[in-house]
N, C-alpha and C positions, 0 to 999 in steps of 0.2 A: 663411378660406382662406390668410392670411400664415401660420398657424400651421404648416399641410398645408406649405408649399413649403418653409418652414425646417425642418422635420422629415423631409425626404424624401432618399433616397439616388439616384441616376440612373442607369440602365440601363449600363453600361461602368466607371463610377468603383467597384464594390466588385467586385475580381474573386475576394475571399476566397473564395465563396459557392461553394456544390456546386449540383446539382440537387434535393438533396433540400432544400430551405428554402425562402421564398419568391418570393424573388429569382430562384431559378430555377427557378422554375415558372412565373413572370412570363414568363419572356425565351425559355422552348420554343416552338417556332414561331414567334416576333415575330422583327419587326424591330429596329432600337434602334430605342426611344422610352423616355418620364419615364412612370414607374409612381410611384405612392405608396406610399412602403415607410414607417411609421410607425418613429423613430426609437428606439422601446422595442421594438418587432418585431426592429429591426435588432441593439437590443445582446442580446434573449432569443435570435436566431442566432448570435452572436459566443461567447455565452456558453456555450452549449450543443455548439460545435465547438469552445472550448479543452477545457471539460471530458471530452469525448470523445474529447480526442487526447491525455487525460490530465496537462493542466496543473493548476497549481493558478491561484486565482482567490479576493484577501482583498477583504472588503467590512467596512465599519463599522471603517476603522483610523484610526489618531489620529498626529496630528505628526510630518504626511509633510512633508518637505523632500527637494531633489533637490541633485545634488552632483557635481563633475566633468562637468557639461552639457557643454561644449567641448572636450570630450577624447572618444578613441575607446570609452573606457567608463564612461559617466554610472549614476547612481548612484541607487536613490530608497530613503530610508529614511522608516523609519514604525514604530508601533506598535503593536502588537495583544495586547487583552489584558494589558495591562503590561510584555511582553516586547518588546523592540528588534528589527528584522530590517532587513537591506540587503541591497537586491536591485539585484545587477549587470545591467546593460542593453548591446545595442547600440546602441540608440537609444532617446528618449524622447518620444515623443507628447503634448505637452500640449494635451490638450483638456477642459481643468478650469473654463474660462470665464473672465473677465475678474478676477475675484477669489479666484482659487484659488493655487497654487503656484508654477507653471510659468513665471507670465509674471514675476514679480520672480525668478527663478534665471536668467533666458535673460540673458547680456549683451549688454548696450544695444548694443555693436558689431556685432552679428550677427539683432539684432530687423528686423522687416520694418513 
């Protein structure tokens, strides 16, 4: 069950969601309340509404570092296929886990 509650999204906190996914199909007619939204569910919705409002979306890149984090436009480069790409952000969401990128680029004066 720890696994269920760490993997779950809560009713209010993702307001990306339309009604057609499952989130909201969840929340038609309810009240708030904690649905279980399985956290691979939640990124095949994420994924499947960028590509639909026609973003692109790279998987399987290599020697992502990020750059300009503390500035109004942070930076994340990477590799794909041998070829270089940097991609301009307004902001950067590191949620790559305790040993990914993100958290050695954030500096220490602004870490929480």
């Amino acid at each position: 069950m720890d696994d269920l509650r760490r993997s779950r999204f809560q009713l209010g906190s993702v307001e990306a969601f339309d009604d057609q996914n499952e989130l909201g199909r969840a929340r038609r007619g309810h009240r708030r309340r904690r649905v279980l939204y399985r956290e691979l569910r939640g990124c095949v919705d994420l994924v499947k509404a960028r590509l639909e409002a026609g973003g692109e979306i790279h998987f399987k890149v290599e020697g992502v570092s990020l750059s300009d984090i503390d500035t109004a436009a942070p930076k994340i480069h990477f590799r794909k296929s041998g070829t270089g790409h940097d991609l301009g952000c307004d902001f950067v969401a590191g949620c790559d886990g305790f040993h990914g990128v993100s958290r050695p680029s954030i500096p220490s004066r602004v870490q929480a």
